[in-house]
MARBA-3410 file (N, C-alpha, C, O; in Angstrom, 1 decimal):
57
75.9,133.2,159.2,75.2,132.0,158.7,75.5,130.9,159.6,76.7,130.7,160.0 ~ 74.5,130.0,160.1,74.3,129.5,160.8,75.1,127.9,159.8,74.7,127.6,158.7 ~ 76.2,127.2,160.9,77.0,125.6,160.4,76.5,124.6,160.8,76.6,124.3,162.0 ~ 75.9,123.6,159.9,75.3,122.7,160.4,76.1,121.3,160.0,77.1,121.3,159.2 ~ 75.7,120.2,160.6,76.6,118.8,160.1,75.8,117.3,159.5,75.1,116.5,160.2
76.0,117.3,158.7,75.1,116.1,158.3,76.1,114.5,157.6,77.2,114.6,157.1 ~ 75.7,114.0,157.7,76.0,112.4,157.4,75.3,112.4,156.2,74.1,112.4,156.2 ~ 76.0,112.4,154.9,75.9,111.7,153.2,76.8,111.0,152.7,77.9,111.3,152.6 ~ 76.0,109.6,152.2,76.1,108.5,152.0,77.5,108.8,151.0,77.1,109.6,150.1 ~ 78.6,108.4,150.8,79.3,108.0,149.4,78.6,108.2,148.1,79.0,109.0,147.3
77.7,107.4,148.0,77.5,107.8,146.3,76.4,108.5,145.8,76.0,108.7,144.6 ~ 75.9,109.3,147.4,75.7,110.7,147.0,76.3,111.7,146.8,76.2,112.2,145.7 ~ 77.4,112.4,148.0,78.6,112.8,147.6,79.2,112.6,146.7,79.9,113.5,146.2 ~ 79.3,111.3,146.0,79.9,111.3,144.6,79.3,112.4,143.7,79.8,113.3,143.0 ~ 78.2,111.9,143.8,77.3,112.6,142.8,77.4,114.1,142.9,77.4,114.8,141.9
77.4,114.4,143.8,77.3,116.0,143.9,78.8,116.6,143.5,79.0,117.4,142.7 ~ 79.5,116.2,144.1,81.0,116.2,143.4,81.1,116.7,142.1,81.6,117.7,141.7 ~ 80.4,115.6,141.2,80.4,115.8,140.0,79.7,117.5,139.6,80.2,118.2,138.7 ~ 78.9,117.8,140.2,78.5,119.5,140.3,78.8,120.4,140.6,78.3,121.5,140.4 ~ 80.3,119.9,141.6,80.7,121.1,142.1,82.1,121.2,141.1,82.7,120.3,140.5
82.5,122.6,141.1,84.1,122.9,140.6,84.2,123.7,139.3,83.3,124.5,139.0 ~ 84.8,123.5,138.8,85.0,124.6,138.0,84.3,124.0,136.8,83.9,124.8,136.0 ~ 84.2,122.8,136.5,83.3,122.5,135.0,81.9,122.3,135.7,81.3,121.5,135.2 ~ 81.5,122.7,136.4,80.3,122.2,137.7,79.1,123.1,137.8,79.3,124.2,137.5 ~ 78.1,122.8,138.2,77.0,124.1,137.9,77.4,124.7,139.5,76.4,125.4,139.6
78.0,124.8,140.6,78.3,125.2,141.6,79.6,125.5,142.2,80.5,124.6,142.1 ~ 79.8,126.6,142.8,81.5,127.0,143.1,82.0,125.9,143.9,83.1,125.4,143.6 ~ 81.3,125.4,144.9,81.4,124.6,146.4,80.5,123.4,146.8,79.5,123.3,146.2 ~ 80.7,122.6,147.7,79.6,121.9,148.0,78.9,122.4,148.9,78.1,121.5,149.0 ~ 78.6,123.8,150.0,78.1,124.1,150.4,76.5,124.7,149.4,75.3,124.6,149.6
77.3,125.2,148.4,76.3,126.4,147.7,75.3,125.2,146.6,74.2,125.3,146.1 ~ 76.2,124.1,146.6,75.0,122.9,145.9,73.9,122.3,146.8,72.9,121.6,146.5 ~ 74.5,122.7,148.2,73.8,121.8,149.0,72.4,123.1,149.5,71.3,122.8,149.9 ~ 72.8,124.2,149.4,71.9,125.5,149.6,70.4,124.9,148.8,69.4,124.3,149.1 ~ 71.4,125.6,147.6,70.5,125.4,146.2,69.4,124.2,146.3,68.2,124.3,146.2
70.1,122.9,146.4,69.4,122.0,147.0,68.3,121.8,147.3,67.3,121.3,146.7 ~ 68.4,122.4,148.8,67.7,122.6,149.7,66.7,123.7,149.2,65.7,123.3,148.6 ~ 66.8,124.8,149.3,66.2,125.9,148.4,65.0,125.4,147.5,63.8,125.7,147.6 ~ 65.6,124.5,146.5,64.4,124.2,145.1,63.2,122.7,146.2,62.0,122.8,146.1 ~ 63.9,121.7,146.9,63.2,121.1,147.7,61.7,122.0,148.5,60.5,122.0,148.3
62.3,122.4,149.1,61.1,123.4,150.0,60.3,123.9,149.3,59.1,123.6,149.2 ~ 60.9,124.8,148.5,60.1,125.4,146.9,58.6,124.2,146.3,57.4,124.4,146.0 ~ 59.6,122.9,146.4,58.5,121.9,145.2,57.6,121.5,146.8,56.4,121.2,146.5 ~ 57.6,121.4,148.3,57.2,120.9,148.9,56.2,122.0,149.0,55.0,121.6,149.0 ~ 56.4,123.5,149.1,55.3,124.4,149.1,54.6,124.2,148.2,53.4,124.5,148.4
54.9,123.8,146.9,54.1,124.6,145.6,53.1,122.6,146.1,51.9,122.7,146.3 ~ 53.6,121.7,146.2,52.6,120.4,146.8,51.6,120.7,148.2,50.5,120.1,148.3 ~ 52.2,121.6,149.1,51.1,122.1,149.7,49.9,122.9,149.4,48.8,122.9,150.0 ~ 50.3,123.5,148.5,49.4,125.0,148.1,48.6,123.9,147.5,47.4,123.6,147.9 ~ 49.1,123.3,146.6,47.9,122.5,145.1,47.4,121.7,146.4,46.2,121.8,146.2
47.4,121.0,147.5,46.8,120.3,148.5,45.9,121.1,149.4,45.0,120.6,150.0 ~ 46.3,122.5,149.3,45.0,123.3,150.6,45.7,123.4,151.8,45.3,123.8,152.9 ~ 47.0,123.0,151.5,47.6,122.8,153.5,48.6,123.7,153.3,49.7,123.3,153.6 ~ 48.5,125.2,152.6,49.5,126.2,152.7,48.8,127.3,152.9,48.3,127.8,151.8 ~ 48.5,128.1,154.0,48.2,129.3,154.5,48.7,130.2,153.5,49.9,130.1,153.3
47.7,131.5,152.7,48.3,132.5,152.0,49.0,133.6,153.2,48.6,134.0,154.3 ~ 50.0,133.8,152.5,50.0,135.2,153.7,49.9,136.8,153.4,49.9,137.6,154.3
END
């Protein structure tokens, strides 16, 4: 799996904090930031398809 590095603001990280851990919907902050990312792409496809600018394959 490919390591990447990003810059998040304080009181985003706060926030996400609060999701991760053991009372947390996520083990780590990697796997919230997956997930994240995961459901984003997801809602940006399903806005392309309803727009006509998503190739079936």
């Amino acid at each position: 799996m490919t390591k990447i590095s990003v810059e998040v603001p304080d009181e985003l990280l706060d926030d996400l904090d609060e999701h991760v851990g053991e009372d947390g919907k996520f083990v780590n902050r990697s796997e919230a930031v997956r997930a994240s990312v995961r459901k984003t792409l997801d809602l940006l496809d399903e806005i392309d398809q309803r727009q006509g600018r998503l190739d079936d394959e």
